[in-house]
N, C-alpha and C positions, 0 to 999 in steps of 0.2 A: 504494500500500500504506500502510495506516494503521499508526501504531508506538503501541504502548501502553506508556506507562512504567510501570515498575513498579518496587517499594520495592528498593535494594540493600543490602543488610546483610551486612555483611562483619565477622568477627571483630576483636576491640579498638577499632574504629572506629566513633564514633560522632559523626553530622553532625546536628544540631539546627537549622541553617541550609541552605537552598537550597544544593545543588551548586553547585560553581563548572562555568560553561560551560569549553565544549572551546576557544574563544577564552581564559578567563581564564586557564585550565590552560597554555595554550601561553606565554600575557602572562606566569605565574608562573615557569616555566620560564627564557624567556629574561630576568626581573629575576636571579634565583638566580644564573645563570652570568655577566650583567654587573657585579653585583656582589661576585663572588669570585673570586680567581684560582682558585681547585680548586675542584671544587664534584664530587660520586659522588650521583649520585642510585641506591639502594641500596634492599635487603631485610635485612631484619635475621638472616635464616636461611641468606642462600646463602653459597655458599660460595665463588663468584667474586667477589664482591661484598668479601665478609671478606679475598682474595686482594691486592686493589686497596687497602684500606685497611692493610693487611700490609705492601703495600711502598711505600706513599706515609710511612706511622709509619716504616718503615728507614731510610730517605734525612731523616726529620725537617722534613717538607711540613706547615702547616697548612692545615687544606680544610672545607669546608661539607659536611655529609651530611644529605641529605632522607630520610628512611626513610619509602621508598613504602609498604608497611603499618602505618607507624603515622600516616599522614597522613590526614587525613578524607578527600581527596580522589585519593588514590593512585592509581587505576585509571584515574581522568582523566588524571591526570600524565603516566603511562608511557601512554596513550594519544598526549598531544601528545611527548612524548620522541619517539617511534615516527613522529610528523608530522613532527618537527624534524631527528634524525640518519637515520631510515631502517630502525631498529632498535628492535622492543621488549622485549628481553632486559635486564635490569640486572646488574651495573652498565650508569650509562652516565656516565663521566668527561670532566669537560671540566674544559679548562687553556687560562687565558687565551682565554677566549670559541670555544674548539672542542671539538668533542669527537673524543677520539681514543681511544672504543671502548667494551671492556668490560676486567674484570678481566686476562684473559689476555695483552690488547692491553697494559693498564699495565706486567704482570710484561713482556713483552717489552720494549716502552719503556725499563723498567730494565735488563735483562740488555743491553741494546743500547747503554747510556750518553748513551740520549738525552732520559729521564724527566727527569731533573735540571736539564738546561739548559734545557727547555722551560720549567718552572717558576719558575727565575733569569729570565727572560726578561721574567717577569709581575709578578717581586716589586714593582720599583721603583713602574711605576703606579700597583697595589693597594697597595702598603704607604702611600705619599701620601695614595691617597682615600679609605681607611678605616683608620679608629683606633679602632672602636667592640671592638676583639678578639674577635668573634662568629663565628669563621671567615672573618676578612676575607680571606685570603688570604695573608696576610704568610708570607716565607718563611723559616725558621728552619733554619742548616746543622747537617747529623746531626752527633753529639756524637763 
């Protein structure tokens, strides 16, 4: 079967450059999560999504957020997300080089007292190997 590609135009999103392949999607992916202890890859509308960043700001986490519709190449992403955890639903939270879900998994995480030490766990490495303040991960205790 022969596959025709055809143009994808997706609202706010605009690619002037060749797609990134479903390789680089994946390569971007896991750069993002090696270099950040939090890292939500995220919609700017949903509302589990919004859930997750809700109660990582409670606890006073700093974290990296990709906003898959505003990324040029978003649909790729959560393509490879979907190759990497198993799931294409966003969020998709990863702590310390894992991923452990979506939004509802984090709120549980928390009501469970277990968000927090996962987090402590990662600060010290990441706080070390990144200083650039860019969502390095560093972990700052709620006020």
């Amino acid at each position: 079967m022969r596959r025709q590609l055809l143009p994808v135009v997706t609202m706010g999103n605009f690619t002037s450059s060749p797609a990134l392949s479903s390789t680089s999607c994946v390569q971007y992916v896991k750069e993002m999560v090696s270099q950040n202890c939090v890292v939500i890859f995220s919609k700017t509308t949903c509302p589990y999504c919004k859930m997750a960043k809700n109660v990582l700001n409670e606890i006073g986490a700093t974290y990296k957020v990709v906003e898959l519709d505003e990324h040029n190449d978003g649909r790729r992403v959560q393509e490879a997300l979907a190759q990497i955890t198993g799931a294409r639903t966003v969020p998709r939270v990863f702590i310390n080089g894992k991923c452990i879900g979506g939004g509802s998994d984090t709120k549980q995480l928390h009501q469970q007292g277990k968000l927090l030490p996962l987090i402590e766990q990662c600060a010290p490495c990441c706080a070390a190997s990144h200083s650039d303040g860019s969502g390095s991960g560093q972990f700052e205790s709620a006020k």
